[in-house]
C-alpha positions in Angstrom: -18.7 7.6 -12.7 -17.4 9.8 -9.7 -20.2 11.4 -9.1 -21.5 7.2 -8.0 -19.6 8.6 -5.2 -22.4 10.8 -3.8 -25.1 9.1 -1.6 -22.7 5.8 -1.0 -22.8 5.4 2.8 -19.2 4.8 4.2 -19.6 3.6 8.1 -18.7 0.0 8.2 -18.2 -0.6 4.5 -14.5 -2.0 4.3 -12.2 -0.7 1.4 -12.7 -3.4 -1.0 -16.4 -3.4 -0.4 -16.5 0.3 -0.5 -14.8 -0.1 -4.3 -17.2 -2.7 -5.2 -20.5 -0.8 -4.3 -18.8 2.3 -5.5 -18.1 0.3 -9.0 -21.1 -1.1 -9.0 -23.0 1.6 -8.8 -21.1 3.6 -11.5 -21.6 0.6 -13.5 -25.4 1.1 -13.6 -24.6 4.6 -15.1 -22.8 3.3 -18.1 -25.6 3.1 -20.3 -26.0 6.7 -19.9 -23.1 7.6 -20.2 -22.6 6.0 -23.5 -25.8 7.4 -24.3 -24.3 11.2 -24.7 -21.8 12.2 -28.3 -19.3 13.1 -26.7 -16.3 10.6 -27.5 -13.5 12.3 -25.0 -16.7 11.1 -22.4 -16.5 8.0 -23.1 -12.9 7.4 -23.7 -12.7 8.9 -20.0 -15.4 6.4 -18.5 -13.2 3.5 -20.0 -10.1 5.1 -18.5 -12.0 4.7 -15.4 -13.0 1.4 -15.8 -9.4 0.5 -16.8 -8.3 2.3 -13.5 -11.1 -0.3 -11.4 -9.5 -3.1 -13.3 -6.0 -2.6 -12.2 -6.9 -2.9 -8.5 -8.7 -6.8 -9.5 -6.9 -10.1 -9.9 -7.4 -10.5 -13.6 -4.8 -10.3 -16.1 -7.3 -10.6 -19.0 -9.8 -8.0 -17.3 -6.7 -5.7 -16.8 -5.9 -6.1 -21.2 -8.8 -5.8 -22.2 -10.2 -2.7 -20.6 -6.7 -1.0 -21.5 -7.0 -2.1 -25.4 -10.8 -0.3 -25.1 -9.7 2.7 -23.2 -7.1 3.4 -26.2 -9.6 2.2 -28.9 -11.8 5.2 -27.5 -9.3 7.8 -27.9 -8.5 6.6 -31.3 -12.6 6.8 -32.5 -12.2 10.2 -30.4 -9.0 11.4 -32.4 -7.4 11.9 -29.4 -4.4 10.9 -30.8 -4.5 13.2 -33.7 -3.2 16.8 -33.9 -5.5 18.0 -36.5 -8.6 17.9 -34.7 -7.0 20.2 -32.0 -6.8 23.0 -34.3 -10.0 23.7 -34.3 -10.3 27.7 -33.6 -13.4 27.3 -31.6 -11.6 24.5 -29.2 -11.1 26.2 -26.1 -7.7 26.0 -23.8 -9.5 23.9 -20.9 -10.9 21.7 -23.3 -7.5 20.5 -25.8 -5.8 20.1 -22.4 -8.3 17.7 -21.3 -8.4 15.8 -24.9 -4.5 15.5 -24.3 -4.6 14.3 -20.8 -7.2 11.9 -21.5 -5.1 10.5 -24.3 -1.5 10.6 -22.4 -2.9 8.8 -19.2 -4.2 5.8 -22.1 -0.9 6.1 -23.2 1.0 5.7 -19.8 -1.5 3.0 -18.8 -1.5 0.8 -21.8 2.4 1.2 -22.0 2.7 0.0 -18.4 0.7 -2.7 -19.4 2.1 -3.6 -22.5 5.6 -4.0 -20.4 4.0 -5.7 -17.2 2.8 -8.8 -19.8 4.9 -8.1 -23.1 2.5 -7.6 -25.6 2.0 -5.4 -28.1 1.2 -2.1 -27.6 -2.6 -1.0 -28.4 -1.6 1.4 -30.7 1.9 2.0 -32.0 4.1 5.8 -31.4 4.4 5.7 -35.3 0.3 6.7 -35.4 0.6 9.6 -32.9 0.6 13.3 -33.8 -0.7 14.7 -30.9 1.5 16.5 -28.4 1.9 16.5 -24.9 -0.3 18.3 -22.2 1.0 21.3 -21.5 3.3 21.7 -18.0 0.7 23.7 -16.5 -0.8 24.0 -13.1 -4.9 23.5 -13.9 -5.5 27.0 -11.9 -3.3 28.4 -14.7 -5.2 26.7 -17.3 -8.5 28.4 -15.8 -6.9 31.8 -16.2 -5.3 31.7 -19.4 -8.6 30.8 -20.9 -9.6 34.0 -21.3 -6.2 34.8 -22.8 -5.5 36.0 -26.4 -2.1 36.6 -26.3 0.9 34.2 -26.1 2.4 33.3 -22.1 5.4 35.3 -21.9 9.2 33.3 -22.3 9.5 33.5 -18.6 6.1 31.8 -18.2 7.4 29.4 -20.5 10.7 28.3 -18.9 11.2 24.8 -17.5 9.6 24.7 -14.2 7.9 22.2 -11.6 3.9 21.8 -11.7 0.9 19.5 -10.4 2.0 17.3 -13.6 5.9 17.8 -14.3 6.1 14.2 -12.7 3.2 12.9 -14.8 5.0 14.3 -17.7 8.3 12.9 -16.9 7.0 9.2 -16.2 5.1 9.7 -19.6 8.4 10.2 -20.9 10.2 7.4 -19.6 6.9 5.1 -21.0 7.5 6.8 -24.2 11.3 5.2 -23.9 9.7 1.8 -23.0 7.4 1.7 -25.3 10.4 2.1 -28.7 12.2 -0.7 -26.7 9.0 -2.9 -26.7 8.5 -2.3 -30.8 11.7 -3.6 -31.4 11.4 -6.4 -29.1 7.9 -7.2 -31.1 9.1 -7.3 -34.1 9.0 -10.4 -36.1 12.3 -10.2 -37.1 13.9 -9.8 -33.6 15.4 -12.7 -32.9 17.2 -12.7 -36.2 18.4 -8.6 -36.0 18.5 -7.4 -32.7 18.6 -10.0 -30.2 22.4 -10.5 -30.1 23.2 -7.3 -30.7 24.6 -4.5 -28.0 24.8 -1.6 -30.1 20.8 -0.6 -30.1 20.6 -1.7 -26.5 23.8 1.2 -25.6 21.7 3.7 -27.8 18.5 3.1 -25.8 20.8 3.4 -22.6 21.8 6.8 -23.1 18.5 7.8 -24.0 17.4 5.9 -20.3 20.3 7.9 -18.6 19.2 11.6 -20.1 15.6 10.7 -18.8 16.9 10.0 -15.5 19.5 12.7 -15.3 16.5 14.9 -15.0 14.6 13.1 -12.7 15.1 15.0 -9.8 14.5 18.4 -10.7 10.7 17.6 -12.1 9.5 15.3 -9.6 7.7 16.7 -6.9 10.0 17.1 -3.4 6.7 16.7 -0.9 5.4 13.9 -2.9 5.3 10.2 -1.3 3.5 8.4 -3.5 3.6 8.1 -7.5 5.2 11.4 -7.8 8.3 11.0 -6.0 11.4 10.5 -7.2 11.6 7.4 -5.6 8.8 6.0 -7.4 8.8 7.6 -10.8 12.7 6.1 -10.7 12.2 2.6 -10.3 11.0 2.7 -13.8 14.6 3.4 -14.8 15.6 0.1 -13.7 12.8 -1.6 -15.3 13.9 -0.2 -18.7 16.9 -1.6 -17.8 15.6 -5.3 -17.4 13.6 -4.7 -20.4 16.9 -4.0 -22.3 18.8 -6.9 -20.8 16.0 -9.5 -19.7 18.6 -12.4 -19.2 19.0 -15.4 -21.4 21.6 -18.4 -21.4 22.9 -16.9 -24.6 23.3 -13.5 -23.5 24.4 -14.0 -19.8 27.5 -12.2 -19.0 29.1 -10.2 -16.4 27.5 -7.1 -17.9 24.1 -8.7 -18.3 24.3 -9.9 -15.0 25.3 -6.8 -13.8 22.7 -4.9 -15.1 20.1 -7.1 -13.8 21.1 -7.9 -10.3 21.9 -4.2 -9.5 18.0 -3.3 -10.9 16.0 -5.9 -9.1 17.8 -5.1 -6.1 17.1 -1.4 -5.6 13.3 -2.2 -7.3 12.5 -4.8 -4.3 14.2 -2.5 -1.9 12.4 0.5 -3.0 9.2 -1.3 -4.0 8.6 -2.6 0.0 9.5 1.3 1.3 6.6 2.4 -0.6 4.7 -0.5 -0.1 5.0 -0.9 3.9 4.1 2.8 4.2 1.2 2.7 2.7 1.7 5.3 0.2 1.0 3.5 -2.8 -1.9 1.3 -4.1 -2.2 -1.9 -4.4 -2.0 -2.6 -7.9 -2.6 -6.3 -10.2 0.5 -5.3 -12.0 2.5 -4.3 -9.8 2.1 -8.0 -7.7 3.2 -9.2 -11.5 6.0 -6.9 -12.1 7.4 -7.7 -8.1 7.0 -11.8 -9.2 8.8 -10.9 -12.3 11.6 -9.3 -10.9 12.1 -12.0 -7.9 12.4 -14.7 -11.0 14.5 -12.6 -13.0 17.3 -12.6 -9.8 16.6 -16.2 -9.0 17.6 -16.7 -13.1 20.9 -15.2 -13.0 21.6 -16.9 -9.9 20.7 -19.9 -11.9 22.2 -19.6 -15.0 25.8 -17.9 -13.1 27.8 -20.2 -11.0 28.7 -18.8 -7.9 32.3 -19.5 -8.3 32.3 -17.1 -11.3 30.1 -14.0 -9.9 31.8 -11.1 -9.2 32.4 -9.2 -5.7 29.7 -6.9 -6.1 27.3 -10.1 -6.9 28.2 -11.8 -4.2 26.9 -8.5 -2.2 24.5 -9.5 0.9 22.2 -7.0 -0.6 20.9 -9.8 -2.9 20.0 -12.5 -0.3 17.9 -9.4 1.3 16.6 -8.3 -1.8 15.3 -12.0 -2.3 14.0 -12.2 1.2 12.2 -8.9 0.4 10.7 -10.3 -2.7 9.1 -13.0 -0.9 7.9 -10.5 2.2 6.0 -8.9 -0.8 4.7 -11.9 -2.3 3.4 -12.8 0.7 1.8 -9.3 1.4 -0.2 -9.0 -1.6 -1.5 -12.8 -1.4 -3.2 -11.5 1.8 -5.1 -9.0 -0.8 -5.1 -11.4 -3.5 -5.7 -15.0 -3.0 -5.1 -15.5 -6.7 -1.8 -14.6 -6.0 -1.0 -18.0 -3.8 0.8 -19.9 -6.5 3.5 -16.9 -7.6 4.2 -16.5 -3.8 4.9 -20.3 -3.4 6.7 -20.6 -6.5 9.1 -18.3 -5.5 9.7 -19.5 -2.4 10.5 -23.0 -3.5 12.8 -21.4 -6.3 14.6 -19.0 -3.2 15.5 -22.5 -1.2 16.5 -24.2 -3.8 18.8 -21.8 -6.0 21.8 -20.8 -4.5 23.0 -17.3 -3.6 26.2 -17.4 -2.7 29.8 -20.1 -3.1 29.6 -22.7 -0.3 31.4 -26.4 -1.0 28.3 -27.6 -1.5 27.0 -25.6 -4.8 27.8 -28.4 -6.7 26.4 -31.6 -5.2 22.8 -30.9 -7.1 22.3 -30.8 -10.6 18.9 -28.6 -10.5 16.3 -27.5 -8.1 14.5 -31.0 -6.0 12.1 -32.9 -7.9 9.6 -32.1 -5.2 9.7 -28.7 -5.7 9.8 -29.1 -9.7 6.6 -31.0 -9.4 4.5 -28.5 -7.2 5.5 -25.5 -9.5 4.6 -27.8 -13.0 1.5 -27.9 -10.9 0.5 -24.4 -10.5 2.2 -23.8 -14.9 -1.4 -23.9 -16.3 -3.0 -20.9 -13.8 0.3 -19.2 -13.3 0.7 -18.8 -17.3 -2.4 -17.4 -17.1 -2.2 -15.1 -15.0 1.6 -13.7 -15.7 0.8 -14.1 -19.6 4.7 -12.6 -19.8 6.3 -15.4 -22.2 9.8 -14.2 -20.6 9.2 -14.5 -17.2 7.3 -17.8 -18.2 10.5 -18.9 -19.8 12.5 -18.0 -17.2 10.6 -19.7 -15.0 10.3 -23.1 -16.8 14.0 -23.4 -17.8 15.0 -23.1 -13.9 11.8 -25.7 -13.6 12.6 -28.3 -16.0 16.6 -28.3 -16.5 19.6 -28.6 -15.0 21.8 -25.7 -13.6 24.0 -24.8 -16.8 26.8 -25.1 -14.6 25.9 -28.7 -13.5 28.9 -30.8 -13.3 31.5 -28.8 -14.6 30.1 -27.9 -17.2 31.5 -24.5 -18.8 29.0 -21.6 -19.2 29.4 -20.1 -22.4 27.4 -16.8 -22.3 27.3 -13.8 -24.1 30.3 -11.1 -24.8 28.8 -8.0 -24.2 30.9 -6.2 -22.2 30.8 -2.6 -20.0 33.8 -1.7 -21.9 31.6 -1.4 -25.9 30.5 1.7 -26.5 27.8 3.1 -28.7 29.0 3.1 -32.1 26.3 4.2 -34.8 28.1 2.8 -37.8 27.1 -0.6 -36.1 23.7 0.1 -34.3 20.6 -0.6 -36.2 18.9 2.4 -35.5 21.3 4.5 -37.0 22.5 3.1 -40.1 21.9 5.1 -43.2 19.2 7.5 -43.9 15.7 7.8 -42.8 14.5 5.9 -46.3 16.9 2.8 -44.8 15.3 3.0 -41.2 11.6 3.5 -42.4 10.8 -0.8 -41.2 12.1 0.3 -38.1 10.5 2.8 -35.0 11.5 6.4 -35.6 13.3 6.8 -32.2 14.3 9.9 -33.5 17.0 10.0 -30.0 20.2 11.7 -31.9 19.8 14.9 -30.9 18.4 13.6 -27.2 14.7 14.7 -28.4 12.7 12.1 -27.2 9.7 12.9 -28.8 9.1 12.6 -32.6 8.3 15.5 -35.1 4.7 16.2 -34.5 4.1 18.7 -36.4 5.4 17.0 -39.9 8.2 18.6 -40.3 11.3 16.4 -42.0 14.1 17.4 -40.2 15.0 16.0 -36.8 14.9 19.5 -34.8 10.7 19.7 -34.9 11.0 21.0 -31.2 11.7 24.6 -31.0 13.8 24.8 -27.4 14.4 28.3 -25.9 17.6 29.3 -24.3 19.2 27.5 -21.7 16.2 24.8 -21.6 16.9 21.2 -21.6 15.3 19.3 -25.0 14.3 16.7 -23.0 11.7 19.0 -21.0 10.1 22.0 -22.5 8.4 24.3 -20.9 4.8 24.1 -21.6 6.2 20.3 -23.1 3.4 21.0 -26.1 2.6 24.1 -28.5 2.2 27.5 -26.8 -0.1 28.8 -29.4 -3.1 27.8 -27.5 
């Protein structure tokens, strides 16, 4: 489909016409392509495809083409390690049937998070490992290669894809918070409880404590540290997405503190220009706006904390709306999330005056215009969550509405993680087998590829951090 590229005139074409005619035109070459046998093809023209989507105002568009992309690699076996071991495979070609698969994986688990839905195919049905931390130059010249790379070629160092590999990582985190969160059983066995949510945590604060030496230093855009960071504190909404039950000082905490420094860091990326315009992230920068409206909502201002009342929030808000109303310039589909918002910013309020408690609940003018937009909005933000969120501060009164006490959750920054009471580490492995194999103890994140049945399936050399081997794969090319 690149090669549509060639022969497109540019002069006086506009960016999205450009995209169109370009998509169009690599449209035409589908049937070809899915003419040829070669499965890793196809999966790639779907990744493509998935890629076009991202940058269009559909929601549906955006799931489907994600759930095909992944369906690919599974027909291909992408996800399989068997198929790699093929002696006649060549280097160039199993570290293209692993990047094809791990760029799937980071797409439909961005997805799966943006909307909260399942995940296209669960980490439970992987085997395949990682691509390896290579620079595609050094691919090329280890082809010819019989022999193993030596241990100091092998050490933990920064490439063209350390940063991939690192936000592929953090996904990889996402995604066993999201398969607990799917379960059918969550409400009854993990919602209320702290303990799995504290192991998660640490498992969040090893990723990020090795953020900065494997993102790239020169890097802008999607590399950065910057960037590849924010999805720290969207795990961290993930884990505490904010509820009337659960709302406490920690919850709150937690929340305000990540939506905060995601706004702040989203419009730095966003105002320079670095960064494309993506479908999800509008979605993501209208769920985290809500999210800080909610606990503003659901927290009386008399009971927030110092570092709540911060004026960082009322710019953080501000900056939420500055970005709505950006990307409704690109997107006029996005209208009704950048009006909601704003009729939810003036009416909730941010900080203590003497007149927080003269109103019950946001106007009845402003309730009616957002019940209004409901039908298209739930369309389009499909995220029951944020739909939630966003139809409780709609249709009720403030919790704290004439007097009344707010009795939240007791989670607490003092608990600590305790495995005799967290769900993911009770027992054995026979006693955990209904639930995702996190397989976190030891701080390996990923799981035993290679079959093996105790928990140390990663060989680590000397002085390397488990977290980020140095070829993150099998050197026995």
């Amino acid at each position: 489909m690149k090669v549509s590229q060639v022969g497109v005139p540019s002069n006086h074409i506009t960016p999205p016409l450009k995209s169109q005619a370009l998509y169009s035109s690599a449209a035409s070459s589908l049937d070809a392509v899915f003419a040829c046998l070669d499965p890793v093809l196809h999966a790639q023209a779907y990744l493509l495809c998935t890629l076009h989507a991202l940058h269009s105002p559909s929601s549906q568009t955006v799931l489907t083409m994600i759930s095909a992309a992944v369906r690919c690699c599974v027909i291909a076996q992408l996800h399989l390690s068997a198929v790699e071991h093929q002696p006649q495979e060549l280097l160039c070609e199993r570290q293209i049937r692993r990047r094809v698969f791990w760029s799937a994986y980071a797409i439909d688990r961005l997805v799966s998070w943006v909307y909260h839905v399942p995940c296209s195919l669960v980490d439970e049905d992987i085997q395949v490992e990682p691509f390896a931390n290579m620079n595609d130059d050094e691919i090329k010249e280890w082809q010819a290669r019989a022999d193993r790379p030596d241990l100091d070629e092998s050490t933990p160092r920064r490439t063209q894809v350390s940063s991939a590999l690192h936000l592929i990582r953090g996904r990889r985190i996402q995604s066993r918070i999201l398969s607990i969160m799917m379960r059918a059983d969550y409400d009854q066995r993990f919602a209320g409880s702290h303990q799995w949510r504290l192991h998660m945590l640490e498992v969040l604060n090893d990723w990020k404590a090795q953020l900065e030496p494997h993102s790239d230093p020169l890097s802008k855009g999607y590399t950065s540290e910057g960037w590849v960071g924010m999805l720290y504190n969207y795990t961290v909404l993930l884990l505490y997405r904010p509820t009337k039950a659960n709302m406490s000082g920690l919850v709150m905490e937690h929340c305000i503190r990540a939506c905060t420094d995601i706004a702040l860091t989203f419009w730095k990326y966003l105002k320079s220009r670095q960064t494309a315009q993506l479908w999800p992230g509008l979605l993501s920068q209208f769920g985290i706006g809500i999210t800080l409206l909610y606990c503003l909502w659901v927290m009386p201002p008399s009971h927030r904390s110092v570092e709540i009342q911060s004026p960082k929030i009322g710019t953080a808000i501000r900056t939420c709306s500055v970005i709505l109303a950006v990307l409704s310039e690109r997107w006029t589909e996005a209208e009704p999330l950048r009006d909601i918002f704003d009729l939810l910013a003036d009416s909730i309020p941010v900080y203590w005056s003497p007149d927080n408690g003269e109103a019950s609940r946001i106007s009845a003018s402003s309730a009616d215009t957002i019940q209004g937009y409901l039908p298209r909005v739930t369309a389009i933000v499909i995220n029951k969550d944020i739909m939630r969120m966003l139809i409780e501060m709609t249709t009720e009164d403030y919790p704290w509405a004439a007097g009344r006490p707010v009795n939240g959750g007791n989670w607490s920054s003092s608990d600590v993680h305790n495995a005799h009471e967290c769900p993911l580490c009770w027992g054995t492995r026979a006693d955990r087998a209904d639930l995702p194999s996190v397989g976190f103890d030891a701080g390996i994140l990923w799981p035993g590829f290679d079959h093996r049945t105790d928990d140390d399936s990663f060989a680590v050399f000397a002085e390397e951090s488990p977290l980020f081997p140095g070829l993150l794969g099998s050197i026995e090319f």
